[in-house]
TIMI-2910 file (N, C-alpha, C, CB; in pm, 1 decimal, decimal comma, always signed):
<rs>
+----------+----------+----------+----------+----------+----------+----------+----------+----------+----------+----------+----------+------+
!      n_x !      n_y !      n_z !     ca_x !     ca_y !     ca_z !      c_x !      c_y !      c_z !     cb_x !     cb_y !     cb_z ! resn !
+----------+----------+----------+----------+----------+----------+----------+----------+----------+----------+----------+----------+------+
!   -725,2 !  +1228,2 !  -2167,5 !   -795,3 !  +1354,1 !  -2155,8 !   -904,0 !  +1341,5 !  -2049,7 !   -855,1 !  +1396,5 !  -2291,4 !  Unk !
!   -959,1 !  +1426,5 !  -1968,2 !  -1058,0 !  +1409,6 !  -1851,3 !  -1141,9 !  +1465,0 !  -1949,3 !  -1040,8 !  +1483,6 !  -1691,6 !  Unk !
!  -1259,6 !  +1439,5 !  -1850,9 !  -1427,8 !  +1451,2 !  -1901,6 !  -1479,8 !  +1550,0 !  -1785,4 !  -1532,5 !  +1275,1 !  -1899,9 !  Unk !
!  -1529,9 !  +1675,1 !  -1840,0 !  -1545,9 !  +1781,8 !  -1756,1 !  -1725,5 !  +1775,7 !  -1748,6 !  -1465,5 !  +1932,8 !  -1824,7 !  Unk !
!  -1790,5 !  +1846,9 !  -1658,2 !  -1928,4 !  +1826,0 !  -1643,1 !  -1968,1 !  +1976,0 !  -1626,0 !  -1970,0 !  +1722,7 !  -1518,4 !  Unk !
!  -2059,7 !  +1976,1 !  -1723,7 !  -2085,1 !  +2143,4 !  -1770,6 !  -2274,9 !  +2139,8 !  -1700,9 !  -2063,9 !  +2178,1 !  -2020,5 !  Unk !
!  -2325,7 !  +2274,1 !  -1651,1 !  -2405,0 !  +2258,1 !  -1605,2 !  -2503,7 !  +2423,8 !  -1699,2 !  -2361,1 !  +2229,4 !  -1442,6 !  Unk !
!  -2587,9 !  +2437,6 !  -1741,7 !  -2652,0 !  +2560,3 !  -1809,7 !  -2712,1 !  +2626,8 !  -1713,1 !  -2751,2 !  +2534,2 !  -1918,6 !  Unk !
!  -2681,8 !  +2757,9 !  -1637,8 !  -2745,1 !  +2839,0 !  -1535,1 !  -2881,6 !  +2862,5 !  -1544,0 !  -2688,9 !  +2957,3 !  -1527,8 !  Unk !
!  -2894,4 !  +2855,3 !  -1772,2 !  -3043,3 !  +2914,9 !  -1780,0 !  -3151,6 !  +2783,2 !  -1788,0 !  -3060,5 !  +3022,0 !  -1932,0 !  Unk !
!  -3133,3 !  +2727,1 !  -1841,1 !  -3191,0 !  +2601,2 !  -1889,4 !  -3166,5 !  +2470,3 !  -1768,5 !  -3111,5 !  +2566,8 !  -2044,1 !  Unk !
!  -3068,8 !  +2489,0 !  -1706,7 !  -3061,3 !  +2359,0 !  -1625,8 !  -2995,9 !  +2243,3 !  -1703,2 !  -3205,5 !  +2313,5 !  -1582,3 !  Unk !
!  -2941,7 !  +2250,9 !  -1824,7 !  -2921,8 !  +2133,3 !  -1867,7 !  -2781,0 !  +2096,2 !  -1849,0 !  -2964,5 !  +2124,0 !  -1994,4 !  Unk !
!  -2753,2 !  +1946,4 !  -1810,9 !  -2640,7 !  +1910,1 !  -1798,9 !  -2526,2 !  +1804,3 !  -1879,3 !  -2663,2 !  +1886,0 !  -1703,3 !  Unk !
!  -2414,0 !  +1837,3 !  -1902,0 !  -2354,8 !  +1778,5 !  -2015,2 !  -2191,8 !  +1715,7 !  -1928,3 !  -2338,2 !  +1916,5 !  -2160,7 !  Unk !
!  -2174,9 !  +1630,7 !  -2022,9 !  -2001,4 !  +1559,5 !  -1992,3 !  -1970,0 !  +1642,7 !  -2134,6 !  -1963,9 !  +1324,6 !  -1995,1 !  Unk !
!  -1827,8 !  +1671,3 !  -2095,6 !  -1700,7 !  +1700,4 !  -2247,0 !  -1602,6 !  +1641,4 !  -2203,1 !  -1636,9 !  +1867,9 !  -2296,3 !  Unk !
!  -1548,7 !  +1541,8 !  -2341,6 !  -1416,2 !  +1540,6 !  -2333,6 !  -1336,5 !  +1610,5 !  -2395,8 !  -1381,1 !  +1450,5 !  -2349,9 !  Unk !
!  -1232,4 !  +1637,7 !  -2313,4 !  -1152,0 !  +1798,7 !  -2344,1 !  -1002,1 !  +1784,2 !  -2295,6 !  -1230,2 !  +1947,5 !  -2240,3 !  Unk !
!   -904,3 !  +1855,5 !  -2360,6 !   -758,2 !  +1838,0 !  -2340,2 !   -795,3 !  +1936,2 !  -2225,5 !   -631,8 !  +1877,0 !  -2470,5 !  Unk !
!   -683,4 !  +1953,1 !  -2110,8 !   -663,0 !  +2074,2 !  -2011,8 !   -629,6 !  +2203,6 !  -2030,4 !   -581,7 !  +2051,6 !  -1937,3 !  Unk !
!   -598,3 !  +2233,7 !  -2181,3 !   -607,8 !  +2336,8 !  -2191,6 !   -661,5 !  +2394,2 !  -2327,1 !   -506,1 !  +2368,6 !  -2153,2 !  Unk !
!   -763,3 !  +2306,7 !  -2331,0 !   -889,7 !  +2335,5 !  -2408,9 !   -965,0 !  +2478,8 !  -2332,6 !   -998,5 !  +2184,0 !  -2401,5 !  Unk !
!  -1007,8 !  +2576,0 !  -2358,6 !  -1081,1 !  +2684,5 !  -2321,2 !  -1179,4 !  +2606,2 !  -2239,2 !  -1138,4 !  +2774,9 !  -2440,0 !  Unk !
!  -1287,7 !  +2606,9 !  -2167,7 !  -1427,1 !  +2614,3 !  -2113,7 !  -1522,9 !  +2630,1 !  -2279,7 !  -1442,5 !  +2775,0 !  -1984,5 !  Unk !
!  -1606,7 !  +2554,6 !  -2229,1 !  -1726,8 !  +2543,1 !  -2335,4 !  -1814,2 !  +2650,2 !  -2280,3 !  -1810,4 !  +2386,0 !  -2344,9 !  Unk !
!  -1893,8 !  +2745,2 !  -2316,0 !  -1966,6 !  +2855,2 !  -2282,3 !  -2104,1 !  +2817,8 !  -2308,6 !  -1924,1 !  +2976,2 !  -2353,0 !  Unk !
!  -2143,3 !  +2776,6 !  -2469,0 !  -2271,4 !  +2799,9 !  -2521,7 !  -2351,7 !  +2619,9 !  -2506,2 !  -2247,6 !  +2874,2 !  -2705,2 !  Unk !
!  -2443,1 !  +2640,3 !  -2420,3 !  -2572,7 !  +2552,5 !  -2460,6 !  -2607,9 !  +2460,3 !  -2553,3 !  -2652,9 !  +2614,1 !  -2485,1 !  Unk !
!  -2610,4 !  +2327,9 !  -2549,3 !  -2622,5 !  +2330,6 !  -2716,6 !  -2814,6 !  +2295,9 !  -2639,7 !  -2492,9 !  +2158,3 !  -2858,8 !  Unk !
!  -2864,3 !  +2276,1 !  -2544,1 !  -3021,6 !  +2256,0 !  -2495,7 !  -3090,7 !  +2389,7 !  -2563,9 !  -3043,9 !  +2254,3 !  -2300,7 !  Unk !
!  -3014,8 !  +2513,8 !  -2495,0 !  -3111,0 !  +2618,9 !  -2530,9 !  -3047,3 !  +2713,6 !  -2579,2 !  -3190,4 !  +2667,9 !  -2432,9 !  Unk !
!  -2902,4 !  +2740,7 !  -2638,2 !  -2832,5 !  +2820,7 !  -2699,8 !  -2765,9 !  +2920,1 !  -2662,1 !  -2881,9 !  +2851,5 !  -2764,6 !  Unk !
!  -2791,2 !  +2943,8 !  -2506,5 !  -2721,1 !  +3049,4 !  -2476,0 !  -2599,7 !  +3018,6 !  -2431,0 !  -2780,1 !  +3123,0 !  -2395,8 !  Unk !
!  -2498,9 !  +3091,6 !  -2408,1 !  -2395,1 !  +3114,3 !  -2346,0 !  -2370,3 !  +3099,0 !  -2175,2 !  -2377,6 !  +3229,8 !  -2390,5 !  Unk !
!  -2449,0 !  +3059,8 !  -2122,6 !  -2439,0 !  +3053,6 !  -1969,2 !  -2417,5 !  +2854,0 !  -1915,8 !  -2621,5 !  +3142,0 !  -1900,0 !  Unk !
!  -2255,5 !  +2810,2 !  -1962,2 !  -2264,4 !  +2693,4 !  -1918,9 !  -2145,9 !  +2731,2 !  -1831,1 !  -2264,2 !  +2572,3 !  -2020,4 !  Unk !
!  -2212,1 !  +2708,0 !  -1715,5 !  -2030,6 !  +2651,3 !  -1594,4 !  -2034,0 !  +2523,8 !  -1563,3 !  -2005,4 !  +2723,3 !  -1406,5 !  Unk !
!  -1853,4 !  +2522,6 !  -1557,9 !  -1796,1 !  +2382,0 !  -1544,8 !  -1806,6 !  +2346,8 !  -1363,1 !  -1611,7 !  +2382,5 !  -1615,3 !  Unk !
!  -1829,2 !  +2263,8 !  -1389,5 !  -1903,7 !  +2170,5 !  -1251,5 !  -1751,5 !  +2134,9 !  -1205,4 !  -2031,8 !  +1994,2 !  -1296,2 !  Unk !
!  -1771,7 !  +2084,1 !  -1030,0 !  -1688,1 !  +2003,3 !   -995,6 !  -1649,6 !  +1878,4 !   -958,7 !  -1668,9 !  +2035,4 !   -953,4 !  Unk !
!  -1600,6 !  +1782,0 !   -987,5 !  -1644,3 !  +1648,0 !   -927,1 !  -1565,8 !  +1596,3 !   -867,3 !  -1683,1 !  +1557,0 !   -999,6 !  Unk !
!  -1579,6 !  +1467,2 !   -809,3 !  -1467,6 !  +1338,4 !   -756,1 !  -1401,8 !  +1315,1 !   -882,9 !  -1541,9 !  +1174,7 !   -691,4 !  Unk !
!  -1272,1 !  +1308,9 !   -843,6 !  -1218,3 !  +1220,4 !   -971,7 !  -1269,6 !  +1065,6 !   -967,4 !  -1042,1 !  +1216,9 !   -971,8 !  Unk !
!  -1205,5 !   +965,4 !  -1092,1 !  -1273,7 !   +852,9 !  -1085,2 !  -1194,7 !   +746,2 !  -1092,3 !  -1364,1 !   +846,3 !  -1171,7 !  Unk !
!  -1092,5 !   +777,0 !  -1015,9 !  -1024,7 !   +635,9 !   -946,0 !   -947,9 !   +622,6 !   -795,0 !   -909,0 !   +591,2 !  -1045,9 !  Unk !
!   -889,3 !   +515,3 !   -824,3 !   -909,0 !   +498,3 !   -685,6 !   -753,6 !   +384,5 !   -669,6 !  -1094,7 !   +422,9 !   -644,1 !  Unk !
!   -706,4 !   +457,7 !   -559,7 !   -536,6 !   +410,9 !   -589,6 !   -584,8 !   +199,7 !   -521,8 !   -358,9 !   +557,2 !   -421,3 !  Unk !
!   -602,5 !    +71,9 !   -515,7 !   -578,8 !    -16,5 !   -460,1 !   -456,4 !   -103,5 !   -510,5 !   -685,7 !    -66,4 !   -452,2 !  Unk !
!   -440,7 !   -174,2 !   -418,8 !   -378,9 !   -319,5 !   -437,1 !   -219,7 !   -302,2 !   -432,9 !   -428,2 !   -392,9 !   -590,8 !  Unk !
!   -114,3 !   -373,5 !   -500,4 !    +37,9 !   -337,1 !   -431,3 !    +79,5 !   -259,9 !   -550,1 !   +158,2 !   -480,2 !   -387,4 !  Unk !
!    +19,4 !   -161,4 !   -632,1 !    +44,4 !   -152,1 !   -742,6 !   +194,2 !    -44,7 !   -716,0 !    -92,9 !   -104,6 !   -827,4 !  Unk !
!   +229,1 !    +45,0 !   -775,9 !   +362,8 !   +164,3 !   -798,9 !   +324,7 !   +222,3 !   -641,9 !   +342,5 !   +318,0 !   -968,4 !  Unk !
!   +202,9 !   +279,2 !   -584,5 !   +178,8 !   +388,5 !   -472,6 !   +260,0 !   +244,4 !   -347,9 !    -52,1 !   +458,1 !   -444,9 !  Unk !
!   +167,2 !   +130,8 !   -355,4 !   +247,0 !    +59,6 !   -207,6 !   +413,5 !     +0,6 !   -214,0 !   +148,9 !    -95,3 !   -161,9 !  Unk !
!   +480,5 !     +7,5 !   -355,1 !   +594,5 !    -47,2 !   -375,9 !   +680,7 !   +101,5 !   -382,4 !   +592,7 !   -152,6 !   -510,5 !  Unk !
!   +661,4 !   +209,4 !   -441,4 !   +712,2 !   +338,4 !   -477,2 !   +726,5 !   +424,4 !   -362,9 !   +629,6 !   +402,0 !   -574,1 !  Unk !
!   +605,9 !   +469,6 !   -285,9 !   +600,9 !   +571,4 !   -253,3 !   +495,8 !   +553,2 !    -71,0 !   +543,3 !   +653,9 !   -396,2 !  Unk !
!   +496,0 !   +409,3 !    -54,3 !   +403,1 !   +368,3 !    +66,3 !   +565,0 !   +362,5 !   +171,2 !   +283,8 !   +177,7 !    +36,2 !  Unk !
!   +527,3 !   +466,7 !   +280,8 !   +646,5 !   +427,5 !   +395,2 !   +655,3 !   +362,0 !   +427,3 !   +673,1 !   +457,0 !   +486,5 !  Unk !
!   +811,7 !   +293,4 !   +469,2 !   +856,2 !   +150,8 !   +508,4 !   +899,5 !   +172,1 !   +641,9 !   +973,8 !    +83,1 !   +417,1 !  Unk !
!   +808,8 !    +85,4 !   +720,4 !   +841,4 !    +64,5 !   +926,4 !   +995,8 !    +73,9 !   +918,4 !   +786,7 !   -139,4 !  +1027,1 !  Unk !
!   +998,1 !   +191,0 !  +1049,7 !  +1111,8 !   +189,8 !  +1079,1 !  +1212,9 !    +58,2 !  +1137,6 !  +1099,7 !   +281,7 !  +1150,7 !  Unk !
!  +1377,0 !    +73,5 !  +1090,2 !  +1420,0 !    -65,1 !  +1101,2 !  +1456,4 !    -36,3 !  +1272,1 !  +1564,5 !   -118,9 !   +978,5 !  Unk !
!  +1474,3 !   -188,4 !  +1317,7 !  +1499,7 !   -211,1 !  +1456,9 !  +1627,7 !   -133,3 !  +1550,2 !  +1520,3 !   -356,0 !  +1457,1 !  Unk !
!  +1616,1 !    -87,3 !  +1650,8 !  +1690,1 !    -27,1 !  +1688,7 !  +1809,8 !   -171,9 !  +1745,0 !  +1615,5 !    +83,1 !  +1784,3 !  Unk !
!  +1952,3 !   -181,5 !  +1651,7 !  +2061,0 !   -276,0 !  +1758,2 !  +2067,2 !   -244,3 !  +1864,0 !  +2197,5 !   -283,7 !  +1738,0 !  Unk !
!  +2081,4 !   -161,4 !  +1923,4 !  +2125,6 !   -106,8 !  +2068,9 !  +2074,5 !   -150,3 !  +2157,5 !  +2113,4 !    +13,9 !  +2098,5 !  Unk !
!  +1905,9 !   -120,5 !  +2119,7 !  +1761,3 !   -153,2 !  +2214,7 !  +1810,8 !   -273,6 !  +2293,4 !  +1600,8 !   -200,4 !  +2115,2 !  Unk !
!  +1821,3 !   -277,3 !  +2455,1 !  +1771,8 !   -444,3 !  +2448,9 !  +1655,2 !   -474,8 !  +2485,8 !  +1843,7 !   -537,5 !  +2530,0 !  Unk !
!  +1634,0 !   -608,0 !  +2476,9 !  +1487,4 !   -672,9 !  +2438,6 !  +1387,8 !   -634,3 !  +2544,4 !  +1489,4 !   -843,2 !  +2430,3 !  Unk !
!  +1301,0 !   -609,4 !  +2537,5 !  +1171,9 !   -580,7 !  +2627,5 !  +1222,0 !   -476,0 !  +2687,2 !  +1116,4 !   -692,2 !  +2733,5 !  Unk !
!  +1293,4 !   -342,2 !  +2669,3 !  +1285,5 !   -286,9 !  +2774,4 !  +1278,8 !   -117,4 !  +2720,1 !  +1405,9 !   -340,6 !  +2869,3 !  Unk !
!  +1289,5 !    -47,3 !  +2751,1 !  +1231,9 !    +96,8 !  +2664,4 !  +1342,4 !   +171,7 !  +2681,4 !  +1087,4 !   +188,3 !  +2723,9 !  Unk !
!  +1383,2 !   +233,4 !  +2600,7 !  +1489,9 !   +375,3 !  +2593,9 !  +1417,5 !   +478,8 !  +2569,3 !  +1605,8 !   +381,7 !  +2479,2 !  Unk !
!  +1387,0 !   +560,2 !  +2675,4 !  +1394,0 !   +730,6 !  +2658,3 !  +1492,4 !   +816,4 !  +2564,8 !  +1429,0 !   +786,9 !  +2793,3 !  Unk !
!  +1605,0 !   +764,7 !  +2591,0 !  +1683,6 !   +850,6 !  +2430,9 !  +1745,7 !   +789,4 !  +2368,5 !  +1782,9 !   +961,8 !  +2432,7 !  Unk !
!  +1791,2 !   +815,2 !  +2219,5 !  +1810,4 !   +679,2 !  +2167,6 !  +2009,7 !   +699,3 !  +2247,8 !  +1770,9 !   +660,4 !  +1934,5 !  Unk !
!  +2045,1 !   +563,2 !  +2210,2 !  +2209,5 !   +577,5 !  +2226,4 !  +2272,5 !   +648,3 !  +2133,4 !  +2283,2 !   +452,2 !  +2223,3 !  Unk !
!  +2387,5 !   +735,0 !  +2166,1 !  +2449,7 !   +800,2 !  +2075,9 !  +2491,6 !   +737,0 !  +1956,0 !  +2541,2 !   +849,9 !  +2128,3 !  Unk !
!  +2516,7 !   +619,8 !  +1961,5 !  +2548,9 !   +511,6 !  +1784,3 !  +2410,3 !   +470,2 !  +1707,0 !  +2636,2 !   +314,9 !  +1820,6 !  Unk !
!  +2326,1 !   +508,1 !  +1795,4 !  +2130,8 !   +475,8 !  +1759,7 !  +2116,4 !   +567,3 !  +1607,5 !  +1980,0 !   +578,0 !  +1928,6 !  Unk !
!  +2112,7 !   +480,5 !  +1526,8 !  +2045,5 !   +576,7 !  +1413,4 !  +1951,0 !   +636,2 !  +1369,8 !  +2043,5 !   +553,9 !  +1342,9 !  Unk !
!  +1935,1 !   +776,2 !  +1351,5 !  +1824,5 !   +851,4 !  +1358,3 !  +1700,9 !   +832,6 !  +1339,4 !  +1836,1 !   +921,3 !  +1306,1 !  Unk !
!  +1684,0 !   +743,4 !  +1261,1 !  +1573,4 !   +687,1 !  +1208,3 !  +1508,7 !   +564,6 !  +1244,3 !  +1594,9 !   +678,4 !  +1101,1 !  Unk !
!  +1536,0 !   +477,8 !  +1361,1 !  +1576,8 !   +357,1 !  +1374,6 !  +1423,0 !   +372,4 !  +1529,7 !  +1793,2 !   +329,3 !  +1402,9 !  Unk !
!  +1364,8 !   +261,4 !  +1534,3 !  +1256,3 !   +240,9 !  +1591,8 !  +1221,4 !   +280,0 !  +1763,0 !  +1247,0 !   +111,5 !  +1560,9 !  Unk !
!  +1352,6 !   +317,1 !  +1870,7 !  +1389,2 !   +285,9 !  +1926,5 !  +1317,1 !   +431,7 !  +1965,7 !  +1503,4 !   +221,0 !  +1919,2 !  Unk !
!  +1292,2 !   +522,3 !  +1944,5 !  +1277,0 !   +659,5 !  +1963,9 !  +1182,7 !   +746,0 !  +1812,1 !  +1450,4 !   +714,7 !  +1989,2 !  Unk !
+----------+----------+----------+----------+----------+----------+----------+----------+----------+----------+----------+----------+------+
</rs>
């Protein structure tokens, strides 16, 4: 469940809730009782590192070598057997 950050327009006072997503909005104060709380916005609080699912799953893999290419020298278009995807172009 995320933790939402509620802020009181009248009072100034500020609160964390933890709350399902489709829990309503909390409205009322519990500082000064009224009804005037809006939900704040924040950073979420993580942070993708290391080789975890994103660099093994879903991180693009260098295009593979063009056969055709020969060595040191550049092709403007790839060769017609050049596969589309292939480094060369």
């Amino acid at each position: 469940m995320p933790i939402y950050e509620y802020r009181c327009t009248d009072c100034g006072h500020t609160l964390e809730a933890l709350q399902k997503m489709s829990a309503p909005a909390l409205t009322d104060c519990p500082a000064c009782g009224k009804a005037t709380l809006t939900k704040l916005v924040s950073a979420a609080g993580f942070q993708l590192k290391g080789s975890g699912w994103y660099a093994t799953d879903f991180k693009s893999k260098s295009a593979p070598a063009c056969p055709l290419k020969p060595e040191g020298k550049a092709v403007e278009a790839p060769p017609p057997a050049c596969a589309a995807n292939c480094a060369c172009h």
